[in-house]
C-alpha positions in Angstrom: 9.7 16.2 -104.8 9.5 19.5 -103.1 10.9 20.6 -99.7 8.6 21.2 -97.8 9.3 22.7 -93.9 8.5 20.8 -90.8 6.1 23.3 -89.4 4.5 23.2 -93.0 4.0 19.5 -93.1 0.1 18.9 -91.5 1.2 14.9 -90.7 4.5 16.1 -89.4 3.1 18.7 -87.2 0.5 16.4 -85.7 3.6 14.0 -84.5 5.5 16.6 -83.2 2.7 18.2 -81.0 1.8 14.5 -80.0 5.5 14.1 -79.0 5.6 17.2 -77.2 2.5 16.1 -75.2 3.7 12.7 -74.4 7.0 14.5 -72.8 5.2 16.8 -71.4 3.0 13.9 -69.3 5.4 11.5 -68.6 6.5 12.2 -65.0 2.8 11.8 -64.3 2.2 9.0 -65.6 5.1 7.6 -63.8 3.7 8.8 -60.6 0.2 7.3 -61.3 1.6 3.5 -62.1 4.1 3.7 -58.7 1.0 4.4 -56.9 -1.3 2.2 -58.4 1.6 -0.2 -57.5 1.7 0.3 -53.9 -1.8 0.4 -53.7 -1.9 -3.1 -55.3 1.1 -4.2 -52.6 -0.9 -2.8 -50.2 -4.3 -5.1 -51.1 -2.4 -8.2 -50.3 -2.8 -9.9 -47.6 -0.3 -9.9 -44.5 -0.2 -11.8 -41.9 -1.8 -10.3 -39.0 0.0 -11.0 -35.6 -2.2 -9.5 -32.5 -0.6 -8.3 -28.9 -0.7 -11.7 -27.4 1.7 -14.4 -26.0 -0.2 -16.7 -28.9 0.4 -14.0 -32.1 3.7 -13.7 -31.0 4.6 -17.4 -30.8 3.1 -17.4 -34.2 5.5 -14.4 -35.4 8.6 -16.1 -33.9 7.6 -19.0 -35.7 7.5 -17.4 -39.3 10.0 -15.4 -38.6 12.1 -18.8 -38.2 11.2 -20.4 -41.2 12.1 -17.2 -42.8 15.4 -17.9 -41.4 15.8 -21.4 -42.1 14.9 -21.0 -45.9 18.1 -18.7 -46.1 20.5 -21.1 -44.0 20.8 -19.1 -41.2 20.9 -21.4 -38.4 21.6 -18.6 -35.8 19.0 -16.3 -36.1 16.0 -19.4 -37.0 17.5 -20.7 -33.3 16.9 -17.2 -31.5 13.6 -16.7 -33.3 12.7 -20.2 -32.3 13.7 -19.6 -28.6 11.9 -16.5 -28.5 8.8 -18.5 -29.1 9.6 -20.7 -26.3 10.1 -18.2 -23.8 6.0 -17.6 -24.6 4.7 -20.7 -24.3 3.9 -20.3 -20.7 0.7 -18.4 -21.2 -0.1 -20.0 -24.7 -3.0 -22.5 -24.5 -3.1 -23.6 -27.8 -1.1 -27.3 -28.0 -0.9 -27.0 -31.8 1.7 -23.5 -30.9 3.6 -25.2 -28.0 3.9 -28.4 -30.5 5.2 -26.7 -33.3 7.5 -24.8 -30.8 9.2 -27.6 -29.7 9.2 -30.1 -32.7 10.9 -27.3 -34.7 13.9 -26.8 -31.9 14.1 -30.1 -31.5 15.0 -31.0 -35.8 17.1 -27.9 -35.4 19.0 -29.7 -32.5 19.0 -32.7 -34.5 20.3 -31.2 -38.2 22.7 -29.5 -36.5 24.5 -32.3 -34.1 23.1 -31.8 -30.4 21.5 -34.9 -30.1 21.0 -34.8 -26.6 18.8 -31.8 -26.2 16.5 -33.0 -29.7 16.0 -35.9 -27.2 15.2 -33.7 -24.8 12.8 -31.8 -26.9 11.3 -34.5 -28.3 10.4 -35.6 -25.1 8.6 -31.8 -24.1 7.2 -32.2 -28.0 5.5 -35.1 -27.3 3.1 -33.7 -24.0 1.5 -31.8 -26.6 0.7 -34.2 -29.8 -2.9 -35.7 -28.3 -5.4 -33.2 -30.2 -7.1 -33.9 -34.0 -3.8 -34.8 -35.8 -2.2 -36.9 -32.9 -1.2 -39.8 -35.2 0.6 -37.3 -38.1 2.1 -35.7 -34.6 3.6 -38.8 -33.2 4.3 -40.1 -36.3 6.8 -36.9 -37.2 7.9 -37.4 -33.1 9.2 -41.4 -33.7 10.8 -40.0 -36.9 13.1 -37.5 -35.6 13.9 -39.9 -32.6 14.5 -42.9 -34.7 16.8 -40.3 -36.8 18.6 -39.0 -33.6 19.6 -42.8 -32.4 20.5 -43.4 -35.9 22.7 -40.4 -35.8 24.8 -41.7 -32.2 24.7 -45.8 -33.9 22.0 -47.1 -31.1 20.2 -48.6 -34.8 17.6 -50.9 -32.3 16.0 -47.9 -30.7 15.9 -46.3 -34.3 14.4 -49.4 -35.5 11.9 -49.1 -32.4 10.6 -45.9 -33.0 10.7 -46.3 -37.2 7.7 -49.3 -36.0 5.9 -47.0 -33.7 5.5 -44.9 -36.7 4.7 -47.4 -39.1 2.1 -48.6 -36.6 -0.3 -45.0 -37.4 -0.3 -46.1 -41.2 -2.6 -45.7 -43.3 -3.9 -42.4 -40.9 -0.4 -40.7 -41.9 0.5 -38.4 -45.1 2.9 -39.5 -48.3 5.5 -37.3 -47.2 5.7 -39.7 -43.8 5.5 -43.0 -45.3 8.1 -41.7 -47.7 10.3 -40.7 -44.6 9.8 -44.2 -42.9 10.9 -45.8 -46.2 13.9 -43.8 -46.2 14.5 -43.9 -42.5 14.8 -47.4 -42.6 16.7 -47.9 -45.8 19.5 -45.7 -43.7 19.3 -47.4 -41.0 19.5 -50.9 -42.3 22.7 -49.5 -44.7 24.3 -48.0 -41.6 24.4 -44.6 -43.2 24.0 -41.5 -41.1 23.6 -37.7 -42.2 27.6 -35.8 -42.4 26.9 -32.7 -40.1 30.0 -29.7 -39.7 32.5 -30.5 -37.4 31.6 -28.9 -34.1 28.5 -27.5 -35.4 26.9 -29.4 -32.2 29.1 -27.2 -30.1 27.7 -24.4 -32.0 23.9 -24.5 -31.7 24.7 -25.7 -28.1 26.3 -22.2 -27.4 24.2 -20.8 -29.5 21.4 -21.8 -27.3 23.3 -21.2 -23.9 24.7 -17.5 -24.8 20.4 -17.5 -24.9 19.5 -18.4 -22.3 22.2 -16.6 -20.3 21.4 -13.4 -22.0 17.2 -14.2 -21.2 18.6 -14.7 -17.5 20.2 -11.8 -17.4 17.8 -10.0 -18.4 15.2 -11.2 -16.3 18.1 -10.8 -13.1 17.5 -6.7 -14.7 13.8 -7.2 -14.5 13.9 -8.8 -10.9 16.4 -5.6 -9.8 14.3 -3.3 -11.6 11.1 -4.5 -10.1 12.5 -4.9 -6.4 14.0 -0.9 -7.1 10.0 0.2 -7.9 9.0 -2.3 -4.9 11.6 -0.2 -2.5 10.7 3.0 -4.5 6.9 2.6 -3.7 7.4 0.6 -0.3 9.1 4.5 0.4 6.6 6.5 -0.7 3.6 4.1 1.0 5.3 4.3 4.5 5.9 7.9 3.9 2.8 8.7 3.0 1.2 6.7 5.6 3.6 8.7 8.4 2.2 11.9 6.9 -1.2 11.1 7.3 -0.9 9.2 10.9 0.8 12.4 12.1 -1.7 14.7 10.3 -4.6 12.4 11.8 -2.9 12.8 15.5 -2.7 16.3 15.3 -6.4 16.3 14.1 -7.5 14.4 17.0 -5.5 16.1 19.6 -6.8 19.6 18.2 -10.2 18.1 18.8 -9.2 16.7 21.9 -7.8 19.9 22.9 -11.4 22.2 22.3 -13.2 19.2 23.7 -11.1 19.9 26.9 -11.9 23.9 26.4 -15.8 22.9 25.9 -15.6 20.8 29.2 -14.1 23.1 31.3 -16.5 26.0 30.3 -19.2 24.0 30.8 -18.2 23.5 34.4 -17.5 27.0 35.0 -20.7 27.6 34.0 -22.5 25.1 36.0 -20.7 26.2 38.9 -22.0 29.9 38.5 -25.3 28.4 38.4 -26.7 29.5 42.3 -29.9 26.8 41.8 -28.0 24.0 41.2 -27.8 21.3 43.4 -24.4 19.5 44.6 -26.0 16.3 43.2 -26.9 17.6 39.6 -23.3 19.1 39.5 -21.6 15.7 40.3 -23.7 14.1 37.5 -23.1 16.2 35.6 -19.1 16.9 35.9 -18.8 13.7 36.0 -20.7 13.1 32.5 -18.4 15.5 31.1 -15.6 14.4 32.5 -16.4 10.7 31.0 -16.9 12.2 27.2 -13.5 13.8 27.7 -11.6 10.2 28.9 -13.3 8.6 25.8 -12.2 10.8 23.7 -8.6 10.8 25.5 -8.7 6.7 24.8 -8.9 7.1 21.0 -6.3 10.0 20.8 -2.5 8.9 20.8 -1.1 10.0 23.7 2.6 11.7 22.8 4.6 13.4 25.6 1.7 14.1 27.9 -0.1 15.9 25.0 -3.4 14.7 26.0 -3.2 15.2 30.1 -6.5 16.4 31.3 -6.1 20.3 32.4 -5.5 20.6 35.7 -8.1 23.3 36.2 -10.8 20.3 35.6 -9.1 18.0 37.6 -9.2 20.2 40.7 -12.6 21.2 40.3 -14.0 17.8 39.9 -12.0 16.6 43.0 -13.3 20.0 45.0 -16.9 18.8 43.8 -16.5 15.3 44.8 -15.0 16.0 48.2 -18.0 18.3 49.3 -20.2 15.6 47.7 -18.9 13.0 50.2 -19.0 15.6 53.1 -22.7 16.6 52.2 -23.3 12.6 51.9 -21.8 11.2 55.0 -19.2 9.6 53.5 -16.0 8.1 55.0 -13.4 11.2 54.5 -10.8 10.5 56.7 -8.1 9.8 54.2 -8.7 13.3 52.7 -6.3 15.9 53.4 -4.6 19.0 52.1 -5.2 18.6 48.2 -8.6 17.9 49.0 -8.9 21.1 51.3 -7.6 23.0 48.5 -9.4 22.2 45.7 -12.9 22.3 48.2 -11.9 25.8 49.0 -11.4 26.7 44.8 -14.9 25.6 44.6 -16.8 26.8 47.4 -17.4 30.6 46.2 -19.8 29.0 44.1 -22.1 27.2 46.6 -21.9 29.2 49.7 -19.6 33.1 49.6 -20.1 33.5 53.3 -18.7 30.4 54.0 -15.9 30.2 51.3 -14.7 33.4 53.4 -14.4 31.9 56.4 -12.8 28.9 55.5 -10.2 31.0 53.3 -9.5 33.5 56.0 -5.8 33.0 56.7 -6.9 34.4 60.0 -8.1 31.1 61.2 -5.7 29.1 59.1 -7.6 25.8 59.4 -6.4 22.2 58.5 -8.1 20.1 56.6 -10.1 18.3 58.9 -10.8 21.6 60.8 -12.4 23.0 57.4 -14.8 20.0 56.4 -15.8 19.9 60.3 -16.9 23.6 59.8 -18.6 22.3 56.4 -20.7 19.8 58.0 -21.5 22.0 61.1 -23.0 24.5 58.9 -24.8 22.1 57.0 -26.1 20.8 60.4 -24.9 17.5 60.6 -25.0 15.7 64.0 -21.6 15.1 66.0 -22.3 11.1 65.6 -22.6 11.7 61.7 -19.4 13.9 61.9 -17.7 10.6 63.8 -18.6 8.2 61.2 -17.2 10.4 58.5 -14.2 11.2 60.2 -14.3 7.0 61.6 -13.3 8.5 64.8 -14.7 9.1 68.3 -17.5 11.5 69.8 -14.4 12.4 72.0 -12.0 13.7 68.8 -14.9 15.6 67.3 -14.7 17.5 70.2 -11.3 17.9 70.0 -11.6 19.2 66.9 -14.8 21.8 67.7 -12.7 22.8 70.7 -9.3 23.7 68.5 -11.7 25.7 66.0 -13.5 27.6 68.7 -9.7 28.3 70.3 -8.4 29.9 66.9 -11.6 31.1 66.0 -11.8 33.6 69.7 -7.9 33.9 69.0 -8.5 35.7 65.8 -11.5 37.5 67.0 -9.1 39.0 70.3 -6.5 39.9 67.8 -8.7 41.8 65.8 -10.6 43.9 68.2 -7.3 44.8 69.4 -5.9 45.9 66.1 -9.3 47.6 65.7 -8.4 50.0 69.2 -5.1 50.4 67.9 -6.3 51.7 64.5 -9.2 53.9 66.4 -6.3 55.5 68.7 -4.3 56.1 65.9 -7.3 57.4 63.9 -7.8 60.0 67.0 -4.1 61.0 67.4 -4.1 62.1 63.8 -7.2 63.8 64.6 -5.6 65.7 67.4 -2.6 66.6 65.5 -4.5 68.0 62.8 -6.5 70.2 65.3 -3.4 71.6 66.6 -2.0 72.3 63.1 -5.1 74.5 62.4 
């Protein structure tokens, strides 16, 4: 046979080139099965837990059985109190059922008779829905296997009859328990559990709960620090805006006052204003500005009324009384004073000569001369002053007195001036 090359060979060289082609595509190919795989992983179905106190009961409940398949008593006991620590805001009785059946068989497997009891007891609030005879059924079982477990064989005996009593509405699986149940309990046999493996899942349980206390004693800190925290920033921020608020309203109270007292000024400048529109109307403004005073906060005297308002409205009320007849003998200096700021206004002539130091007059001295040139009766001068015909005389009769005194001392200083005026006269004369 002749040799014939490799290369040469046309069914050899179709291998090799197929050869080369299949190395040459092999990593994809790998790449394409991997992710046709995941993609088929990714088809199947989870199980699909949502945000609620209910989908996570549900998740602590798998996640135990997970546990329990592989042995590990520990963790199935943690998931399974997880679960409980929901079942406040569950509503579903099947959840809270399951819940507490399961940690109650774990109690029992594992020796802590006393708390399977217990949450037998809690298991059995919640067994009246569609399958309450398969639910009480699987409740009398594990109690009948509990006081078969501490020797008390009558009250396992009890509660092996309560179940047998649901028959024929219960499955295989529990007739085949009862069956057995009672075989035990007639033979006096009971199920070998680990030394102190009660002592165990009773720690296991309690180093739980201690650790869910403790954390909620964190929560409770942690919410009482954010209570403080916001409690702080509440009052602060309500001290910032009462002060900002009471400088606000003192600021108005304060151009109010401004307005108020410019308003009088200018009423008082009027010349055809009569002493009855300017009480009125002093007194309106002065009523705006106390109601405004009432519903600002007073601090330190920040809201006294300005004294320049005060003393004109008591000057306008005292010449209001004397113009009116009315009683004004209790009325004295501070009343003289503030009638003799005001009187400018009404009457120049007269606001001279009742400011002339000259004449110096008291009080009742200046609102006689008032009502005299206003021409009020001596009898109407008496019943403002509530005194006799006899001291109105008095009074006219001191007036006239200073009033001729001042007059004397003036035409004398006038003579005095006039010689002195001529002397300088003279002098000058002689100088030229």
């Amino acid at each position: 046979m002749p040799f014939h090359p490799l290369s040469s060979h046309p069914n050899l060289a179709i291998r090799s080139r197929m050869c080369i082609f299949a190395n040459m595509n092999k990593k994809p190919i790998l790449l394409l099965i991997t992710l046709l795989t995941l993609l088929s992983c990714s088809q199947r179905k989870l199980p699909n837990y949502p945000a609620t106190d209910e989908g996570i009961t549900r998740m602590r409940l798998d996640s135990a059985a997970f546990f329990m398949a592989k042995h590990d008593t520990r963790n199935a006991m943690y998931q399974l109190k997880s679960a409980e620590k929901h079942l406040f805001n569950v509503t579903e009785d099947s959840l809270k059922f399951a819940t507490y059946y399961r940690i109650a068989l774990l109690n029992a497997q594992n020796g802590a008779y006393k708390l399977a009891l217990d949450y037998f007891a809690h298991t059995a609030r919640y067994a009246n829905d569609s399958k309450k005879s398969h639910r009480l059924t699987d409740i009398y079982l594990g109690k009948a296997s509990v006081f078969n477990q501490i020797g008390q064989r009558d009250s396992a005996l009890l509660y092996v009859k309560k179940a047998e009593a649901f028959k024929p509405r219960i499955r295989k699986d529990q007739e085949q328990s009862i069956n057995q149940l009672r075989t035990r309990i007639e033979k006096r046999q009971i199920l070998s559990v680990s030394p102190e493996k009660d002592i165990e899942i009773v720690q296991i349980q309690d180093r739980y709960e201690v650790a869910i206390a403790q954390r909620k004693a964190l929560q409770l800190q942690l919410y009482i620090a954010y209570l403080v925290i916001i409690l702080i920033l509440l009052t602060t921020g309500i001290v910032v805006w009462f002060r900002r608020r009471m400088r606000q309203q003192l600021h108005a109270y304060r151009r109010q006052q401004e307005m108020t007292e410019q308003n009088i000024q200018q009423l008082l400048r009027r010349k055809d204003a009569t002493i009855d529109e300017m009480k009125a109307e002093v007194d309106s403004k002065i009523n705006e500005l106390e109601q405004l005073k009432q519903k600002t906060p007073s601090h330190n005297g920040d809201t006294k009324t300005a004294d320049s308002i005060e003393q004109t409205k008591l000057g306008i009320d005292t010449l209001y009384t004397i113009l009116k007849g009315g009683n004004i003998s209790q009325m004295g200096k501070r009343e003289q004073q503030a009638l003799n700021a005001i009187m400018p206004n009404f009457d120049y002539d007269l606001a001279y000569i009742l400011n002339n130091p000259r004449y110096a007059f008291t009080p009742k001295e200046t609102f006689y001369y008032i009502m005299e040139h206003n021409g009020m009766t001596d009898e109407q001068k008496a019943d403002a002053f509530c005194c006799t015909s006899q001291a109105i005389r008095s009074i006219k009769s001191r007036m006239k007195k200073k009033m001729e005194k001042s007059q004397e001392e003036l035409s004398e200083a006038d003579i005095e001036l006039a010689a002195e005026d001529k002397s300088t006269s003279c002098l000058t004369q002689l100088h030229h």
